[in-house]
N, C-alpha and C positions, 0 to 999 in steps of 0.2 A: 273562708278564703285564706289562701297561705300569706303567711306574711302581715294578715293584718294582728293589730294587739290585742288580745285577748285575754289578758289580765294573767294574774299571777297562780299558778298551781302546786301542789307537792308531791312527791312521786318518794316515799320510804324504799330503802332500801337502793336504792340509784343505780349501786358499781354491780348488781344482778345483771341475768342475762335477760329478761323481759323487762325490767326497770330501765336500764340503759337505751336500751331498743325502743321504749315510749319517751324516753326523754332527748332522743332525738327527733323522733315525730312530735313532739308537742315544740318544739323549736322551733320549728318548719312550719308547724301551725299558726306561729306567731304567739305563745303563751311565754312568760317570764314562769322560769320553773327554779323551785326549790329540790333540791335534792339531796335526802339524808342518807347518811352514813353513819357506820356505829362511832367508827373516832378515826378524825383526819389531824395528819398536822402534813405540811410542802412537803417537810425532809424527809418523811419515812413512805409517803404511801405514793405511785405514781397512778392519779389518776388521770392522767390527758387524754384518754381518750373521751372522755366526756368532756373536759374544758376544752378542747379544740376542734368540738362539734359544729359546726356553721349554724351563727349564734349565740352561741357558747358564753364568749367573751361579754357580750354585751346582756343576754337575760338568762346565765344560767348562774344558780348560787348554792354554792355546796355548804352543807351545814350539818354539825354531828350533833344526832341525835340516837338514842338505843332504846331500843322495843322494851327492856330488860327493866327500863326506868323511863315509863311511861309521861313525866310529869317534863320531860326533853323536850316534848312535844309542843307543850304548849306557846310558846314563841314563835315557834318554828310553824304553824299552819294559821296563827292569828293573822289576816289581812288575805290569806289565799280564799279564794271563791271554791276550788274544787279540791281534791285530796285522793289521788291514788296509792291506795295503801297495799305494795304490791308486796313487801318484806313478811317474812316470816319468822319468828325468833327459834324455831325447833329446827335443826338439819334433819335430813335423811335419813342420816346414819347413826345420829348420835345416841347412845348407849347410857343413859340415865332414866331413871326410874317414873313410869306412866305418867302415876299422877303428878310429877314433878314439870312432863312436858306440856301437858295439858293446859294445868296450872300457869304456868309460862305463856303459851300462846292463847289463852283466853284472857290475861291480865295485862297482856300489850296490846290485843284488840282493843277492850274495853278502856284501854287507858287511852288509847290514841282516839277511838271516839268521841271520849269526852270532853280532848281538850278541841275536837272538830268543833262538838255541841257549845262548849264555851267562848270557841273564837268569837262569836255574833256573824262571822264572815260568810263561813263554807257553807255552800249550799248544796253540794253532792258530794259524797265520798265511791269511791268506784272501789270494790273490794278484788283482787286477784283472788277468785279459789282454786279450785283443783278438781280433776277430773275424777278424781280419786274419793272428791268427798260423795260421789251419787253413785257409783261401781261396785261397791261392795255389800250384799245382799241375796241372802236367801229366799227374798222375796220377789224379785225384781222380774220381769218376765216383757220378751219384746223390748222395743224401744223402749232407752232411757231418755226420758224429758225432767225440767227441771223438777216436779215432781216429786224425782225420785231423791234417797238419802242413804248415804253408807249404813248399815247397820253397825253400830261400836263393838257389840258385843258378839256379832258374825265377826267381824275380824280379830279380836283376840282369841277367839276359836279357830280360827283358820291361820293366823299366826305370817301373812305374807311377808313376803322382804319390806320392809321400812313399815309395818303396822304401827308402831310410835308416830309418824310422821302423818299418817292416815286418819286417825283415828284424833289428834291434834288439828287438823287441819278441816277435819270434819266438825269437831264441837266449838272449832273459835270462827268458823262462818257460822255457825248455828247461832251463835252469841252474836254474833255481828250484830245477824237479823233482827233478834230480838230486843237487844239493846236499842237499835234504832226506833222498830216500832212503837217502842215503851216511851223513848224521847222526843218524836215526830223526828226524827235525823233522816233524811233522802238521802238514803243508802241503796245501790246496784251493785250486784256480784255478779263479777267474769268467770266461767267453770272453761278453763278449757284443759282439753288434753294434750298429750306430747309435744313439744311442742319444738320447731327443726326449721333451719335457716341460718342464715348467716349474724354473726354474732360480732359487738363491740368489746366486750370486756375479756383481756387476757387469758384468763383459764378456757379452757372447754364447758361446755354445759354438759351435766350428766344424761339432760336427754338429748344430745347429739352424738353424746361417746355413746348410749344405747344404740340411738339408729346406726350409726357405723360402725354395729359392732362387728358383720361381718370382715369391713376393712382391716380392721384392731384384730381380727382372730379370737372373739373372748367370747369363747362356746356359753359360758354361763347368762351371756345376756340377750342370746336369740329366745330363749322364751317369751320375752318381755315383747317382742315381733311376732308373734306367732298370730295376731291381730289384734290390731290395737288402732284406733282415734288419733288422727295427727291433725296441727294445726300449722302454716307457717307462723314464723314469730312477727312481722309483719300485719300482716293480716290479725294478731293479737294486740298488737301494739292502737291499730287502727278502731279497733273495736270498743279498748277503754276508753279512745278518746267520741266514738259515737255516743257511747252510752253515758259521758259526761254532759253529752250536748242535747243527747237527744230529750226533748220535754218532757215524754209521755214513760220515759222509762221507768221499769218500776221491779221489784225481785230480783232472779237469778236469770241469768242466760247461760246457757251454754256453747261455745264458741270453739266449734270441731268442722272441718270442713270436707275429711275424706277417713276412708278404713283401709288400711292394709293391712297385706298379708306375709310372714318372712321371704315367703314365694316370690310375691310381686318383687319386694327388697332387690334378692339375689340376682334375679333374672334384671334388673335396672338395673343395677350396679356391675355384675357379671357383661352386660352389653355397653354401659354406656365406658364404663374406667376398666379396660382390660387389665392394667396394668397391673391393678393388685388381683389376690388370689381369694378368691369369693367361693365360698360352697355351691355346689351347683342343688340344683335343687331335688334331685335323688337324695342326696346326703341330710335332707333335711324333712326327711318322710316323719322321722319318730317325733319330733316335736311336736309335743300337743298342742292344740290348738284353743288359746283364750274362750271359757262362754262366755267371755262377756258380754252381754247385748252392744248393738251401737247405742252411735250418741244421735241426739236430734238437736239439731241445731232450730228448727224451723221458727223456737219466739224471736231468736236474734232478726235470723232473714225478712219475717215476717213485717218485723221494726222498721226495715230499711235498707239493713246493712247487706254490703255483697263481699263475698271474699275475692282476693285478685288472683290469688297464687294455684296452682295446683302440686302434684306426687313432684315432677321430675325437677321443678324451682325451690322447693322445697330440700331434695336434696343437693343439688346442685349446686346452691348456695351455703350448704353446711360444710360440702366438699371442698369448693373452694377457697373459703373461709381457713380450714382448717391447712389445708395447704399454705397460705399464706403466711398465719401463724407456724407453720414449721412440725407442726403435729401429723402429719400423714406427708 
């Protein structure tokens, strides 16, 4: 029930765009939440829109901590019953050496586990993965279910935009699991894809400036449309905190709720916002078309869980959002 108290949680990474987004719903849920950041001080960093969340004031507690130096942790999740570890120490983009990032994101997993394992407290950690960690594969055929697992070495072969980030994100959930199972640690991993809605923290989400890319004019990222798994963030938000509550939970879920096509895109955006200038969808015959298999959500639904949102809430909310902030 909203509102009643639910004790204390941690949510890494906080000022994210799906970090932020669960630490308003866990607000509302009545949880006291901790929430890290690499390094805060009042005068340089504005983060209000988290501390002026309804709430906020009275059970929300910003505290810096960095993935980078995993031993941050250990204060910081002693006394928390749950741990959403939704932060990633590897960007996108960033342009340093494999093993270096790898390295990196499997030593702030396992560091922030252990200091889970050491609290005596936590009793679930809810892991964010990535959509990205089960998609990539020469093997894969029909529906992807949890199941499935990137291949590391299909994408250093294949070499896609952000393989550093893929391929990182892919072996520090692998660690996760293992780590736990090796410890008895009640660890659940959220896989979800793209993931579109309206957003609290300042910047743009990279996967909102995709899906609007037609709006933005930036030909180079209608492939990444071409079909692809969308999630609202919402409906994301909602999921970690089922899967921290639910008893019986247990592995990976994947948390996708619909497939599009640039098609669908164009022609929604083209009829609903005239006002900008959208490719019609002749212009976008040549674009090849993702094999990606889809995603199966069916252990999540299975559990319990329902999504609320559908395509046009989804965008609708990115759009407006982003209008607000001054961006489109």
């Amino acid at each position: 029930m909203e509102g009643e108290d639910k004790g204390v949680v941690c949510v890494t990474g906080g000022t994210g765009y799906v970090a932020s987004w669960l630490i308003m719903r866990l607000l509302r849920h009545g949880y006291t939440v901790r929430a890290t950041i690499r390094s805060y001080s009042d005068s340089h960093r504005d983060i209000s829109y988290l501390t002026n969340l309804p709430g906020g004031s009275e059970r929300l507690q910003i505290v810096s901590a960095d993935l980078n130096r995993p031993e941050t942790f250990d204060g910081v999740v002693r006394g928390c019953t749950g741990v959403f570890h939704v932060a990633h120490p590897v960007g996108f983009e960033e342009r340093v050496p494999e093993q270096v990032t790898n390295e990196r994101a499997i030593t702030a997993t396992i560091g922030l586990l252990r200091a889970c394992l050491n609290s005596k407290t936590v009793k679930r950690v809810v892991y964010t993965s990535s959509a990205f960690t089960v998609l990539y594969s020469d093997k894969i055929s029909g529906i992807i279910d949890e199941s499935n697992w990137t291949d590391v070495d299909f994408v250093r072969a294949q070499n896609p935009f952000g393989a550093a980030y893929i391929i990182s994100k892919t072996l520090a959930e692998k660690a996760a699991l293992d780590f736990a199972a090796a410890h008895g640690l009640d660890l659940v991993s959220l896989v979800p894809p793209m993931i579109i809605g309206p957003y609290l923290c300042p910047r743009m989400p990279g996967s909102l400036y995709t899906a609007l890319a037609m709006i933005f004019g930036d030909e180079k990222q209608y492939a990444h449309l071409s079909k692809t798994s969308m999630v609202h963030v919402d409906d994301v938000a909602s999921a970690h905190i089922f899967l921290l509550e639910h008893p019986d939970a247990k592995g990976r879920y994947i948390c996708s709720s619909l497939e599009v096509t640039i098609h669908m895109v164009s022609e929604f955006l083209s009829t609903k916002y005239p006002e900008y200038s959208i490719p019609k969808p002749d212009s976008l015959k040549g674009i090849e078309e993702s094999k990606h298999p889809g995603l199966s959500s069916k252990k999540l639904l299975d559990s319990g869980f329902k999504f609320k949102y559908g395509f046009e809430e989804m965008f609708d909310g990115a759009i407006q959002c982003c209008k607000e902030k001054g961006f489109i």
